[in-house]
N, C-alpha and C positions, 0 to 999 in steps of 0.2 A: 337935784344936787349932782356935781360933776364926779364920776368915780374916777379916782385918781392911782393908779401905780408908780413908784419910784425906783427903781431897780438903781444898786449902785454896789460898789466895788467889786468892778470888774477893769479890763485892761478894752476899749473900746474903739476902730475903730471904725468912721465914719465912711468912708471912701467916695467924700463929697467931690467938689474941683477942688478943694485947696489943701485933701488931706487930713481934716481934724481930726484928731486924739479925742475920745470923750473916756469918764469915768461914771457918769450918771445919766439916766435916759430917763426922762417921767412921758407916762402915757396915760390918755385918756380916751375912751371910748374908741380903742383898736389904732390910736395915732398919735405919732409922735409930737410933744407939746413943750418939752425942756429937752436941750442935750449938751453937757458939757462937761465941765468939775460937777462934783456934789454940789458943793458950797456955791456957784451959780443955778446948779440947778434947783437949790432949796431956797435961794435969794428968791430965784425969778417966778416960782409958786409962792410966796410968802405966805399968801394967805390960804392954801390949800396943804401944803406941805405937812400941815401937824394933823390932818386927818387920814392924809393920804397910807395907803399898803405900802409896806416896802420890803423888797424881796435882793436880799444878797446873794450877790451871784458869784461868791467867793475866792474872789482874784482870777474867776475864768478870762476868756479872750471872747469878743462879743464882737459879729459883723456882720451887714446886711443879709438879710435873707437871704438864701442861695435856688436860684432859680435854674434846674432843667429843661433848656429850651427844647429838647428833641426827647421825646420818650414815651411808647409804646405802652405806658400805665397799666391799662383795663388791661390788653394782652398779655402784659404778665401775671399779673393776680390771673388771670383763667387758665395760664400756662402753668404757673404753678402748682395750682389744683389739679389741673387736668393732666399733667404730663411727667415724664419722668427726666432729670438733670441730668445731663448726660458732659453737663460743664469737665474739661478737665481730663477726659478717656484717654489715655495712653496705647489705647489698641479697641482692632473692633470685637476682639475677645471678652472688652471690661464695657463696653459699650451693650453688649448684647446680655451682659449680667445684668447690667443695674436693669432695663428691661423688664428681664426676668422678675426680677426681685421688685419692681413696680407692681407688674399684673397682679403677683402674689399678692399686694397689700390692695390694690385695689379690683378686686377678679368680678364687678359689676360694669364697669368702665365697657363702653360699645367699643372702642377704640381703644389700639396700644400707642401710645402716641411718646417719642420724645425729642428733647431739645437740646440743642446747645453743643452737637458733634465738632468736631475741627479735626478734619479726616488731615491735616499738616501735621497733628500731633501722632496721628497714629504710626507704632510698630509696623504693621503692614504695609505701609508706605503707600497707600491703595484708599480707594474711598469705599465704604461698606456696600455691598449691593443688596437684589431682591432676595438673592438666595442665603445671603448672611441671615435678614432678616428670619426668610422662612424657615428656618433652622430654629426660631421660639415658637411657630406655629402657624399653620394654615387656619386655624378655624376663625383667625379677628383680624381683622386690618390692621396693619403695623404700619405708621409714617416718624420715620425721626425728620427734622429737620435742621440744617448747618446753622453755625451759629450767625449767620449773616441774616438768614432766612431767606435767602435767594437761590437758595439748593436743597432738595430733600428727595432722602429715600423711603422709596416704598416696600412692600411685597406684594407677592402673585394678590392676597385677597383684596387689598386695597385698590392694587393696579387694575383688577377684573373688571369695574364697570368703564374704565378709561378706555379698553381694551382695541375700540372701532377708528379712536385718534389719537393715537400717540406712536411713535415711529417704530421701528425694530430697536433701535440701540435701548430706547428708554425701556421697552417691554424686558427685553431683555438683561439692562443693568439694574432697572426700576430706580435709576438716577434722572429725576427733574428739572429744569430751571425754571425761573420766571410764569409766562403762561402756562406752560403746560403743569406745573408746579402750584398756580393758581387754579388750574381745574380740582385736582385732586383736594386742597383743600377746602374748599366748597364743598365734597361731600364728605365733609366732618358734620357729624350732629352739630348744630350751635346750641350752648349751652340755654336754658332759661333767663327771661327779666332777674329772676331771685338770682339766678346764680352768679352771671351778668355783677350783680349789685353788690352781692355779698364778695367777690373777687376784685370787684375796681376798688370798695372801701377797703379790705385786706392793702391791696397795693398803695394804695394813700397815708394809710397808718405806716405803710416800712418805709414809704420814702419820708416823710415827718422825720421817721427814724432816721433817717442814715443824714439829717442835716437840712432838708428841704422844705422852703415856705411853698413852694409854690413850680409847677409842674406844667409847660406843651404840652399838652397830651395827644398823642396821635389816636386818632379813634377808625376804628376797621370798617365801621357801617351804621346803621339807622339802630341797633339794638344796642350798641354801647354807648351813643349818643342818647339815648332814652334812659338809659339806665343811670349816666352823672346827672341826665336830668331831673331825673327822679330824687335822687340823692342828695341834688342841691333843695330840692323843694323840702323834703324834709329836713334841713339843716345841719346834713350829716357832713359834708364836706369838711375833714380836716386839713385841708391845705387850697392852696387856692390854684386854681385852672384856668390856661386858657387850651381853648380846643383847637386841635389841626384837622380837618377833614378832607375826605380823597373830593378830587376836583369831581368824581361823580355824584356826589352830594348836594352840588350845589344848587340845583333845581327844587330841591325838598327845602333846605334853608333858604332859598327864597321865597316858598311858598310859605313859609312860618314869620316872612316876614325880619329876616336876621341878614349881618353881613358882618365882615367883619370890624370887631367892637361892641357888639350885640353882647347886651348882659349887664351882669355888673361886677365889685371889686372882687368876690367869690368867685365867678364863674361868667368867662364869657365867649365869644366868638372869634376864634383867632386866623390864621392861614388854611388856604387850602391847598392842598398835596398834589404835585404835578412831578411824576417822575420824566425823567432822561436818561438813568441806565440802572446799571444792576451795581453791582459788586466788584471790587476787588477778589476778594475771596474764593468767587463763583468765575472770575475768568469773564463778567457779564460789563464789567464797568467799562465807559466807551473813549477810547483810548485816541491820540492822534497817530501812535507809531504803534506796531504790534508789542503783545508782553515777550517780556524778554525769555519767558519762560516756558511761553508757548507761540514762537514764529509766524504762524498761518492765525493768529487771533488776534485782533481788535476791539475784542468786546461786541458788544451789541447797544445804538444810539435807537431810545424809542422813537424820538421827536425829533426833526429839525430845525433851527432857530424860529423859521416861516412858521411850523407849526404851532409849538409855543407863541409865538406872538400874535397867532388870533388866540388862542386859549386864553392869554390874560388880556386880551383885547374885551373877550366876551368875562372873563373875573372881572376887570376891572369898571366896566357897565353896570356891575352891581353890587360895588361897592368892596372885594376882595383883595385882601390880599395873599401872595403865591407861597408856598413856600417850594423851593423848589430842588429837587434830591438829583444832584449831581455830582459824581465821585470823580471819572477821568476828566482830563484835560478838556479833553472835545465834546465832553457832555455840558462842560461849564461854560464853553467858548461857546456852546451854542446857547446856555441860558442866557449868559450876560448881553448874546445879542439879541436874543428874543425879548429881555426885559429891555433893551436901549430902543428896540423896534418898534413896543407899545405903550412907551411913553409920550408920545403925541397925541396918546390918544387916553386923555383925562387921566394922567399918571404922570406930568409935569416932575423932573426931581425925582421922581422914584418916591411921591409924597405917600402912598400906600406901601413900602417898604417893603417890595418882593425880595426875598432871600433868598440865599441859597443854602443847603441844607450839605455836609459835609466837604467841598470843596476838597478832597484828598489829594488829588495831583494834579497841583500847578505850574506855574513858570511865571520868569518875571511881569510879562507882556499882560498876563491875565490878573496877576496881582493888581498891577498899575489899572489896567481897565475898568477890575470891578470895585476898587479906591473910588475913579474917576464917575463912576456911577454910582455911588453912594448906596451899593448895595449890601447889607450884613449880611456875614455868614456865620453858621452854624458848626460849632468843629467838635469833635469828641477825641480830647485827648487819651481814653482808654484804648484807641484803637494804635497806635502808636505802639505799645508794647503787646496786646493780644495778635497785631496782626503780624507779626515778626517776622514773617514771610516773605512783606513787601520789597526791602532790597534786592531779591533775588526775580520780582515777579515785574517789576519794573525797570531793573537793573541802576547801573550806581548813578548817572548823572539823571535820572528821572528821578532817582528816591532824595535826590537833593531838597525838589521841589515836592516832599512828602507829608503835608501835613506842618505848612511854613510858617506857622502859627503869629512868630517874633515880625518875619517880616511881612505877614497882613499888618499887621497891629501897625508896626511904623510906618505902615503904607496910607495909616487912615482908615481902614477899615472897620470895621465897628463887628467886635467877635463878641460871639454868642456861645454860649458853654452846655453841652448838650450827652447825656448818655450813651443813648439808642439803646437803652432798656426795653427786652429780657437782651438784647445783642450783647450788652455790658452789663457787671452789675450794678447796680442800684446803691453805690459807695460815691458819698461826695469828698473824704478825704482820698482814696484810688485816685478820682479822677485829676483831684490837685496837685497829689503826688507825681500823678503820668504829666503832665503838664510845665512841670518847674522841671524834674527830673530827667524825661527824657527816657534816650538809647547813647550810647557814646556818638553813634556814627550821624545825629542830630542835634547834639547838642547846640548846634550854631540857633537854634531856634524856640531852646527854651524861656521859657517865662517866668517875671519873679512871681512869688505868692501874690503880691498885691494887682500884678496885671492879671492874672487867673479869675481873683476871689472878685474884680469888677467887672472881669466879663461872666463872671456865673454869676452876678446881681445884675449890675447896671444894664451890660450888655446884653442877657437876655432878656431884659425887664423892657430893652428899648427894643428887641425884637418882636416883641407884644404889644407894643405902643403903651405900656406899663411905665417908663421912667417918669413919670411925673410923681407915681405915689410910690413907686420900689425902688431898692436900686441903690440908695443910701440911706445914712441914720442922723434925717432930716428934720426940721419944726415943718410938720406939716403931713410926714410922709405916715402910708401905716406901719406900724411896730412890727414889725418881722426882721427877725434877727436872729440868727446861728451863734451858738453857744462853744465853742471849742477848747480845749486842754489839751497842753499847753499851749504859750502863745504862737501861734502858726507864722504870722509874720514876722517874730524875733527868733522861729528857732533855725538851726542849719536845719539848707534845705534837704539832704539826706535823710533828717530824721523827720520830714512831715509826714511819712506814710503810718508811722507810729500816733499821731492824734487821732482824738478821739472826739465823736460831737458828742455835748455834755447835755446837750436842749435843745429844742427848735420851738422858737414864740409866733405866733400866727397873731396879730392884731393885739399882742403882750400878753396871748392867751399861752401856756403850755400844757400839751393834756396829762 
């Protein structure tokens, strides 16, 4: 016998192609089977309707499942656990407290580790160095890292085994980027499978929380890959995943057999990760004209288009698709021409749907281009207001082309809604707030609620090659649907940062 749910009076909408208003959703085993009025939707079960649950959702606002195309999951549930929040310091005085006040509470921890500095916010006007650090203690390794994660500082203990490669400026400031940035972190203990597991489900349960069906997950390596696998096999996944892995993984995923779409509606195999630059933030993001804030800088490009286009020459042989992290101008002008270069070769269309992954500073030429290549991209509208910086770091007619959101969208472009959690938090009304609302000096480029709330469903749902079963509140589709108070799309947009998610339904289930 069919188990049947009817959910109704609530304000619903659909955000199919045409639009529709629903007040009643009936589901049956994880998918959507009636969606309209009650009174069609009680017509059109007749014969199920008088046995069926029915759960009132009390005049809330009801709308597709809200999907995080870009987000660091596992690594925050570990970062949490393992680090101290350093969100928010207004000086490296209050920086080296909370610190403090971490070890205290945890004084078995191998490492002093924290997150989430923004040396822009700091009184000192200075970025923290070795010797700040070593000022809490010589005897543990201390790493903060910026809230980008493309910059972290050290001290003498931590620096000590780097000590034969790393330059004078770094020994001496024990300020990081990138690679050498990446050495250092590799000799963090990695935590255990157990712990691994116990930290990814943590981070699944808050995103649930904060409005989310369903989560990219970026994954760092072969032990946080093992461990949602783990986690899907015992049935513990509360949200559904699909996975990003670094294009170095790809050898081990072929060897299992996987490529991308490997899996199933819980959990599957989605893009693999190919950088092109760094940051904003870090001064690292690869620019075509110098920052206007630092003259002699350009950023730093990993790859050149040539490059890139054997990389997804050899993804594309088996079956991948790219996701691909490009912030400046000239990091993107080189992806869009790396993916237009290895489309002749078994990528016709752009039919494996390489992306790109923040797209921060454009211009018109590159908007039209990657329209014209049918390439999605990924944007995180929290970075808009946290990175505040940017007008000044790009100057005024580059920060035009900032984060152009309005005119991708009217270009054709197919946007995708994305965190960069621990970078952001973990707030799906934040992100729609930043998004509709803006900065004044962008406003030309804000969004309404309703283009936001489709590309944080449909939009990243089509980034996952997911729009067939996500994405809207469909007969056919599964029942994943965001619960909000009040209604988000009737209320002024000023006041959406004050909504609330009331629920998040995964297959019409809520925990």
């Amino acid at each position: 016998m069919v188990r049947m749910t009817i959910f109704h009076n609530f304000t619903g909408y659909a955000l199919d192609a045409v639009g529709s208003r629903i007040t009643a959703l009936a589901v049956a085993d994880g998918r959507i089977v009636a969606a309209g009025s009650e009174s069609f939707v009680r017509e059109t079960l007749r014969s199920f309707a008088a046995e069926a649950t029915r759960i009132d959702l009390g005049g809330r606002t009801v709308v597709p499942g809200l999907i995080d195309a870009h987000n660091h999951l596992v690594q925050y549930g570990i970062e949490a656990t393992r680090s101290a929040d350093l969100t928010g310091c207004k000086s490296i005085s209050e920086m080296l407290d909370r610190l403090r006040s971490f070890r205290a509470a945890h004084p078995d921890l191998p490492w002093l580790l924290g997150r989430r500095f923004d040396q822009e916010l700091f009184a000192e006007g200075r970025w923290p160095t070795r010797q700040d650090l070593d000022t809490i203690g010589s005897d543990i390794p201390i790493m903060v890292s910026r809230v980008c994660l493309h910059a972290i500082v050290a001290n003498s203990a931590a620096l000590a085994p780097l000590r034969n490669r790393l330059g004078a400026d770094q020994l001496k400031t024990g300020l990081l980027t990138e690679d050498a940035a990446d050495a250092l972190w590799r000799l963090i203990p990695s935590p255990s499978l157990h712990e691994v597991k116990r930290a990814a489900l943590w981070a699944m349960k808050e995103a649930r929380r904060a409005g989310l069906t369903g989560v990219h997950c970026i994954v760092s390596g072969v032990e946080e890959l093992e461990a949602i696998r783990a986690l899907h096999d015992e049935g513990s996944l509360p949200i559904r995943l699909t996975l990003q892995c670094p294009y170095g993984m790809m050898d081990r995923l072929v060897s299992d057999g996987l490529k991308t779409g490997s899996g199933n509606e819980k959990l599957k195999i989605g893009a693999l990760k190919v950088f092109m630059d760094g940051s904003l933030g870090a001064r690292t993001a690869a620019l075509k004209l110098p920052y206007a804030d630092d003259p002699e800088n350009s950023g730093v490009l990993f790859r050149n288009e040539r490059d890139l286009a054997a990389l997804l020459r050899e993804m594309q042989a088996h079956g991948f698709q790219a996701a691909i992290h490009a912030i400046g101008d000239l990091a993107v002008e080189c992806a869009a021409s790396g993916i237009e270069s290895a489309m002749r070769f078994g990528n016709q269309g752009n039919r494996l749907r390489h992306r790109i992954e923040h797209a921060s500073i454009m211009s018109p030429r590159l908007v039209a281009e990657i329209a014209r290549l049918g390439v999605p991209v990924c944007v995180q509208p929290q970075f808009i207001i946290t990175d505040f910086w940017t007008p000044r770091r790009v100057g005024p007619e580059r920060y035009r082309w900032a984060y152009p959101f309005k005119t991708m969208l009217d270009a054709g472009i197919v946007l995708a809604m994305g965190s960069d959690c621990p970078v952001e938090r973990l707030d799906a009304v934040e992100l729609i707030d930043r998004a509709v609302n803006r900065e004044p000096h962008s406003s030309a480029e804000r969004l309404t609620v309703e283009q936001t709330l489709r590309a944080y469903s449909f939009g990243s749902a089509y980034a996952g090659f997911g729009e067939q079963v996500l994405g809207s509140l469909e007969v056919g589709k599964l029942a994943d649907f965001t619960v909000f108070a009040p209604d988000v799309l009737e209320a002024d947009p000023s006041e959406i940062g004050g909504a609330r998610v009331e629920a998040t339904f995964v297959g019409g289930q809520v925990e």
